[in-house]
Each structure stands twice: as C-alpha cells, then as structure tokens.
C-alpha positions in Angstrom: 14.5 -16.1 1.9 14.6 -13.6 -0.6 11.9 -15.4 -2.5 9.7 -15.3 0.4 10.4 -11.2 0.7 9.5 -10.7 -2.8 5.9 -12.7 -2.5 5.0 -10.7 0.1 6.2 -7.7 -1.2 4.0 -9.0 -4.5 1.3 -9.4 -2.4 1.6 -6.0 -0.7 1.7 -4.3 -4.0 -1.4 -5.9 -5.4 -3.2 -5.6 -2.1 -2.2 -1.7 -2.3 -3.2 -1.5 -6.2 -6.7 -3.5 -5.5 -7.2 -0.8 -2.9 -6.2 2.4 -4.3 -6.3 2.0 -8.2 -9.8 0.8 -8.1 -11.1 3.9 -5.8 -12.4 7.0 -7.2 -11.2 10.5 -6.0 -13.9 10.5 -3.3 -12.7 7.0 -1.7 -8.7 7.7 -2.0 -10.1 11.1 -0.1 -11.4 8.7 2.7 -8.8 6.4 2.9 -5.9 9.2 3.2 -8.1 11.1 5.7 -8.7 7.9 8.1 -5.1 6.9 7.4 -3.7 10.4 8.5 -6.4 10.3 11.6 -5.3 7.1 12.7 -1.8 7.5 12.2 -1.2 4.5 9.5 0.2 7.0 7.2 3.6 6.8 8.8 4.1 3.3 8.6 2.1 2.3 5.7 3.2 4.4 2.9 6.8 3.8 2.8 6.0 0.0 3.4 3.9 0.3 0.5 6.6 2.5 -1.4 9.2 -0.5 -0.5 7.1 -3.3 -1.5 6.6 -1.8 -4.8 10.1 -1.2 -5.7 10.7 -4.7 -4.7 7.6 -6.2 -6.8 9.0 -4.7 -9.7 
C-alpha cells in the first residue's frame, strides 16, 4: 500500500512539474486564473503540496 501511495504521489508531482515548470509567466497566469474560476484551487493545491512532500 504505501508503495502504491508513493507512485501516485510520484506521478502527481511530475504531472504538476510537466505542467507548471515548463509554462512561462503568461501560461501559470492562465492556469491560476481558470483554476481559481473553476474552483480547482481548493482541492488541487494542497493535493499537489501533499504529493510533493511524499515524492520526495
């Protein structure tokens, strides 16, 4: 099981790093606007912020 939690939360992390450290100013603009407008920032920062301290 805990293997399993940290693959996904490997996968999460690169997903989130293939996303956002690729992007320039202008596209993390975008993606935090329609996040915000759709209401994905709630859940899908600290998920992110999780997975990333379990990645590493």
């Amino acid at each position: 099981m805990a293997g399993l939690i940290q693959r996904t939360a490997t996968a999460i992390d690169e997903m989130w790093q293939s996303i956002w450290g690729d992007a320039s100013r202008g596209e993390k603009i975008i993606i935090a606007i329609v996040l915000l407008v759709t209401g994905l920032a709630i859940p899908v920062i600290p998920i992110v912020w999780i997975a990333r301290l379990i990645a590493n």
